[in-house]
C-alpha positions as MATLAB code, in Angstrom:
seq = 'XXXXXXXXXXXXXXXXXXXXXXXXXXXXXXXXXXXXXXXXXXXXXXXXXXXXXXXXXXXXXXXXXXXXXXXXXXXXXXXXXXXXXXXXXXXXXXXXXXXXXXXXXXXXXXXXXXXXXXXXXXXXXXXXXXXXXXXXXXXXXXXXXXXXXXXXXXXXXXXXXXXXXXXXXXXXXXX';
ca = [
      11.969   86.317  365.968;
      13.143   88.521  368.441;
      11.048   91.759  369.716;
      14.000   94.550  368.233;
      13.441   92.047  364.626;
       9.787   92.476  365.083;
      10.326   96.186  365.952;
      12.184   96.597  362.503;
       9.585   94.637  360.836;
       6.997   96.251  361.707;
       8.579   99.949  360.685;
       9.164   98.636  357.165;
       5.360   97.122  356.727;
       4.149  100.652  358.602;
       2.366   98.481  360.798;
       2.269   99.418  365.571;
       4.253   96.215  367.108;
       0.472   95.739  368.268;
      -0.845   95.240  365.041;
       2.155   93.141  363.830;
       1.856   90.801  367.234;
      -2.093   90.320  366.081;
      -1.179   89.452  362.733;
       1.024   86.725  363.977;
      -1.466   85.658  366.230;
      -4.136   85.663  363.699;
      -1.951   83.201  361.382;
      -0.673   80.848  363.965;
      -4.529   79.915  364.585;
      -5.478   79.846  361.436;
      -2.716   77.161  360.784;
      -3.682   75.157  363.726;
      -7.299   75.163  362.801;
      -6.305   74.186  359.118;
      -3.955   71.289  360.902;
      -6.539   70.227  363.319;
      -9.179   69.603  360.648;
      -6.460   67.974  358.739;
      -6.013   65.585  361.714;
      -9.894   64.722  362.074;
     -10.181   64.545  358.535;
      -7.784   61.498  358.691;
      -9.223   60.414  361.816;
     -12.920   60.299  360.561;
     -11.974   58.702  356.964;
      -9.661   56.045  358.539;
     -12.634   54.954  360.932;
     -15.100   55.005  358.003;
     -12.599   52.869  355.994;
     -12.332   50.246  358.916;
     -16.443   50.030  359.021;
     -15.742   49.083  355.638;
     -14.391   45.881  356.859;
     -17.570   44.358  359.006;
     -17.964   41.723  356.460;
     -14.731   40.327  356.920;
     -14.694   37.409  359.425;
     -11.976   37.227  362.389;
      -9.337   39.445  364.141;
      -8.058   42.449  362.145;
      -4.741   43.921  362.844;
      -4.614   47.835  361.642;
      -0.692   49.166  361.343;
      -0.966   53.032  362.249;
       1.971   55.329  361.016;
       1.753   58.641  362.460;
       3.628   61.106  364.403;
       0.454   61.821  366.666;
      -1.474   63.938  367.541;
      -2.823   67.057  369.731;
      -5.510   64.675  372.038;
      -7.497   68.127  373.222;
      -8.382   68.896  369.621;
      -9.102   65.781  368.259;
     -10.300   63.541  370.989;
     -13.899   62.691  369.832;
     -12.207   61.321  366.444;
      -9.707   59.623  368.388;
     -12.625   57.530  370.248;
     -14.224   57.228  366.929;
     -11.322   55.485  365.470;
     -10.627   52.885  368.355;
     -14.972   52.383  368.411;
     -14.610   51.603  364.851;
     -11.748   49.077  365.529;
     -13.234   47.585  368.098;
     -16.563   47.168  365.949;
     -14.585   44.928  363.245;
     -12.652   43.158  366.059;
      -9.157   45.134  364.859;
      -6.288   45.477  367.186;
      -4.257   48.691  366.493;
      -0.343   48.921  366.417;
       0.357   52.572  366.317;
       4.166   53.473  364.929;
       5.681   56.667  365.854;
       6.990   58.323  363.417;
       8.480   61.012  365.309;
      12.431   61.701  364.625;
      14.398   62.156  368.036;
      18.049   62.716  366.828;
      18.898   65.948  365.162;
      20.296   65.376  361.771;
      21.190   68.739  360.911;
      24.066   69.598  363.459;
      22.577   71.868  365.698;
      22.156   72.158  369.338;
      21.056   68.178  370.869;
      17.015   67.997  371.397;
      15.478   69.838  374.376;
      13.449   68.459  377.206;
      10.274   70.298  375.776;
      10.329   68.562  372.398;
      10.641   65.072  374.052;
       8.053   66.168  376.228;
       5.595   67.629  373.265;
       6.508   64.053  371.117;
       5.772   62.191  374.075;
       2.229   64.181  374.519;
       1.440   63.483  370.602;
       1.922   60.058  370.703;
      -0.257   59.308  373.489;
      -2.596   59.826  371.522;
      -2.289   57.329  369.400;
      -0.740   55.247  372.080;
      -4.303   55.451  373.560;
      -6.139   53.972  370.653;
      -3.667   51.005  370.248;
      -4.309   49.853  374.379;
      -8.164   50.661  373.822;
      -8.124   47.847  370.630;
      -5.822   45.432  372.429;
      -2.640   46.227  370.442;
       0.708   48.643  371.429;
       2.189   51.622  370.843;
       5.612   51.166  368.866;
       7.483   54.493  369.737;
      10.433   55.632  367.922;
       9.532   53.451  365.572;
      11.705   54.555  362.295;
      14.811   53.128  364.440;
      14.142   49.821  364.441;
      11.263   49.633  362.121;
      12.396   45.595  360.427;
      11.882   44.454  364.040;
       8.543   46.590  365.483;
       7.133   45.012  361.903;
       8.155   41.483  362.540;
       7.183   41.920  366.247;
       3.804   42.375  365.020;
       3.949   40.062  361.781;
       5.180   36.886  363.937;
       1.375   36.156  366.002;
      -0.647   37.674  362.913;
      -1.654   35.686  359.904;
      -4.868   38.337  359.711;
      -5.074   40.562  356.400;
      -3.080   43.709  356.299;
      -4.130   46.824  354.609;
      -1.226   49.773  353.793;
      -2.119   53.354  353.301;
      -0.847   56.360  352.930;
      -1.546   59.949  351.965;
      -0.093   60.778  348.145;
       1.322   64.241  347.231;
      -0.390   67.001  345.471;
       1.606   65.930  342.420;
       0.749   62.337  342.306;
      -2.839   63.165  342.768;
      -2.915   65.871  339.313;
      -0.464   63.400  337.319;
      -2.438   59.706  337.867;
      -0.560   58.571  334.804;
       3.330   59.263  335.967;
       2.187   58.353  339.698;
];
């Protein structure tokens, strides 16, 4: 948005371009705070589902499909999670789920979104070296191979998770 659309906006809501700039600035935290404790929600539940595996004798490898995240906000979790795999002798193999071709026809990818995926997933890319494992990036590319990569060495047990929609979760019957 453009400062003449915000201009116009802001006329039509009989709010100052002040007030309107506040507003926006107001929401855009209030959705990163909501997506930060998102992200250490998962972060704290996923290392409190790998204590859950102490009883289980020898090495664990732990598949991790995510398209990262924002290390400054979440970086006590993020040592939580590789302390938790390190505690039940699991090795972490982090895919990165990020998409880097454009799909929809417009303009190629920018420097700064390569840059901001490549700031995510070191994130995650941490945790994997810390645990002994690797960071997979671009992973939805060649996904077959990254998984037999890490299949080949591993007889270990392998858990898959994932996060169901809102939908599944109200209708347990047609999920």
């Amino acid at each position: 948005m453009c400062s003449s659309d915000l201009a116009d906006s802001s006329k039509r809501q009989g709010l100052s371009l002040d007030e309107q700039r506040r507003l926006i600035k107001d929401n855009a935290q209030q959705l990163t705070n909501r997506l930060d404790g998102n992200a250490r929600l998962f972060l704290s539940t996923a290392a409190d589902v790998l204590r859950g595996f102490r009883s289980v004798d020898g090495r664990k490898t732990i598949l991790l499909f995510s398209e990262g995240f924002y290390g400054d906000n979440v970086t006590s979790e993020l040592r939580g999670l590789a302390a938790a795999a390190a505690e039940i002798y699991g090795v972490v193999y982090a895919f990165d789920l990020n998409t880097r071709l454009d799909t929809t026809g417009a303009e190629p990818v920018g420097n700064d979104v390569s840059s901001e995926i490549s700031s995510r997933t070191a994130t995650v890319g941490s945790v994997a070296t810390d645990t002994g494992g690797q960071l997979v990036p671009d992973a939805l590319s060649h996904l077959d191979d990254a998984l037999g990569r890490v299949a080949a060495p591993s007889g270990d047990y392998y858990v898959i998770g994932f996060e169901p929609s809102a939908d599944a979760l109200s209708d347990r019957t047609g999920y």
